[in-house]
Structures are given as structure tokens and as C-alpha cells.
N, C-alpha and C positions, 0 to 999 in steps of 0.2 A: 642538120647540115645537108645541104644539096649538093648531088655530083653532078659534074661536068660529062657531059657527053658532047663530042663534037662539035662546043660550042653551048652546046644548048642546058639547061639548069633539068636538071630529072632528079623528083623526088624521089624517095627510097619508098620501094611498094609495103604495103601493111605486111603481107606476111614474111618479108624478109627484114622489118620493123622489130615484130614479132621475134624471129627468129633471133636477131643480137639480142634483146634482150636476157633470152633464155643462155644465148652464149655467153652473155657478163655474168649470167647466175652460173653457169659454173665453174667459175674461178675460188667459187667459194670451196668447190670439192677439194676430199682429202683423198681420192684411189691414185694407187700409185700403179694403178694401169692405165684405167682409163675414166675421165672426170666426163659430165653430163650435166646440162640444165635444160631445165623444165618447165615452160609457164601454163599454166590454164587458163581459156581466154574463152570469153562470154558475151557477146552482144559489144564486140570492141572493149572489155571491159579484163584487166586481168583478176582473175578470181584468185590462183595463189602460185606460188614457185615452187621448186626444189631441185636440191643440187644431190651430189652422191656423199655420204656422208654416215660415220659407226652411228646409232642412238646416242640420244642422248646421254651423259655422265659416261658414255666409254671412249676409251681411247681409239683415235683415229689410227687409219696407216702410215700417214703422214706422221704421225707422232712416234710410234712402235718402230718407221724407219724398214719395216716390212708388210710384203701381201701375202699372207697365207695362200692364195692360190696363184701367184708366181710362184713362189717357194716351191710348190708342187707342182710345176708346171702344167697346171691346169689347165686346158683347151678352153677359149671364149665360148660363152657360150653355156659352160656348161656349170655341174655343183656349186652353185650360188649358195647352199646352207654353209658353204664355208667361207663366205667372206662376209666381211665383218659389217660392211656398208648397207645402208637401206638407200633403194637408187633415189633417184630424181624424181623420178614419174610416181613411183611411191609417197615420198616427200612431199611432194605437190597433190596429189588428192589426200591424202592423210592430216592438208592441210587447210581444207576445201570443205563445204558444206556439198552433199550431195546434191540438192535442187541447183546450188550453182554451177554442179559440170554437167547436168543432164544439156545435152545436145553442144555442148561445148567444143570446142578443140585445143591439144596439146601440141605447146611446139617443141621441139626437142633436140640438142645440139648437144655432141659430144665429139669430145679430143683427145689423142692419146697424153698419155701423161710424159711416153720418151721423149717423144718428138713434135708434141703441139698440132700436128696436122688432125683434121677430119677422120671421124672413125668412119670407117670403110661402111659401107652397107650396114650401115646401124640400123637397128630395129629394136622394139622393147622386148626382153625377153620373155621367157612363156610367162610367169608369176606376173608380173607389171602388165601384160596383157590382160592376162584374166581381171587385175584389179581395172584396168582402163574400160575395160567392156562392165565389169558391174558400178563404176561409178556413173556411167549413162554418157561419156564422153563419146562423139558423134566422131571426129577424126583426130589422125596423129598427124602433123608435117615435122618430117626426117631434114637438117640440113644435110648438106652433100658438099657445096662447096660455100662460098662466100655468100654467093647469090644464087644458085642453084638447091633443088629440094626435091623430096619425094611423098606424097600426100596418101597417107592411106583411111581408107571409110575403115571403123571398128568393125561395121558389119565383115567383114572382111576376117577381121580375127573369131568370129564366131564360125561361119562357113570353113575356113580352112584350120579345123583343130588341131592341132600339132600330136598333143598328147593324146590321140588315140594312134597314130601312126608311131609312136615312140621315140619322133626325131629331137636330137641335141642341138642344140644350139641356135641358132637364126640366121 
């Protein structure tokens, strides 16, 4: 589909192409916070998805009808060994041949679950970092708004180690 701009026919650019994709993939999520998709993308090529979602054979939040870290009003951000979901970005390499995300990029679109809007300043957490940098993926692109994004080099997540300074959250 092409948009109108002032008349004029403007295709939608590759990485905001990219980007809805990963946004259709997380419709499939079941956080009853906040839902994420994720695609891996190689030489124009998508290598695999993932959305946030319990393992396999367990029950979702969506199904349980609770989140264990709402329930405990858990700060974002933070004790992820207590929820139940395996995010996106996990999903998505876990579902990936490593040769296919050496030098790759992730796109990656999340929404709250209250209110559908853009997760604020998203970024992948410490854990999905660490796996992004050992699957050999090259960068992440963050949507921000519709059209709007924030691009980060992995090199990046190596240089600024979080967990030796102790910080929570992202």
C-alpha cells in the first residue's frame, strides 16, 4: 500500500516495513503487560520471529487471567525469573540458526497491554541482550512511534555493561 503525502504516492521505507511486521507478530503475545514482536532480518531476508509468550505446554497469562509480577507490583524492568513468558527477542533467536543472525538486525515493537500505545523507551532487557550479542546480531531497531525508531549497534550492549554497575532495569 502506498501513502499519500501531499499528493504525491511515497512508499513505506524498508525499515518501517520491517518494523509492522514485527508489530503484526505481536498480536500473537499473551503479557498481560506488555506484548513485543520481534523479527530477524538478514540480507533483506527474514530469518525468524517471536513474540512474548509462557513455553511451550504452559499456560499463558492471558489464560491464568493473571501476571505474577503485576500481582506483585513489580517495577519494569526488573525479576524477570518471575514471569512466566519467554520474550520476543528470545523467541526469535531460539528460533534462528546462528550463521543466519551473525551480522543480522532485530526489529522490535512493543505495546502495552492496558492501553495499546508504544512502549515508552523500550529496549531489550539485560538477559535478551546478552543473548542478542552472543547470537552475532549486528543491530536492534526500537519502534518509538508509527514511523519513528531508535537504532542501536550490539556493539553497544558490550561496551556499556550494565551488570557490572548493578543497574535495574532499562
Amino acid at each position: 500500500m502506498y501513502n499519500k503525502i501531499r499528493g504525491e504516492t511515497m512508499r513505506i521505507d524498508k525499515t518501517n516495513y520491517y518494523l509492522d511486521i514485527a508489530e503484526a507478530t505481536l498480536e500473537r503475545g499473551t503479557c498481560l503487560r506488555r506484548n513485543f514482536g520481534a523479527i530477524i532480518v538478514k540480507n533483506d531476508e527474514i530469518v525468524s520471529t517471536g513474540y512474548v509468550g509462557a513455553p511451550r505446554g504452559r499456560k499463558n497469562c492471558c489464560d491464568l487471567k493473571y501476571c505474577m509480577r503485576e500481582k506483585l507490583n513489580i517495577p519494569r524492568g526488573e525479576r524477570y525469573e518471575l514471569c512466566r513468558s519467554v520474550h520476543a527477542e528470545q523467541n526469535a533467536i531460539i528460533s534462528a540458526k546462528r550463521s543466519d543472525m551473525i551480522g543480522a538486525t532485530l526489529y522490535l515493537v512493543g505495546k502495552n497491554y492496558s492501553d495499546g500505545h508504544y512502549v515508552e523507551n523500550a529496549m531489550p532487557c539485560a538477559l535478551c541482550k546478552r543473548m542478542i550479542i552472543n547470537a552475532g546480531i549486528e543491530k536492534v531497531i526500537i519502534r518509538n512511534t508509527k514511523t519513528q525508531y531508535t537504532t542501536i549497534e550490539v556493539a553497544s550492549f558490550v561496551e556499556n555493561d550494565e551488570s557490572l554497575e548493578g543497574i535495574k532495569g532499562y
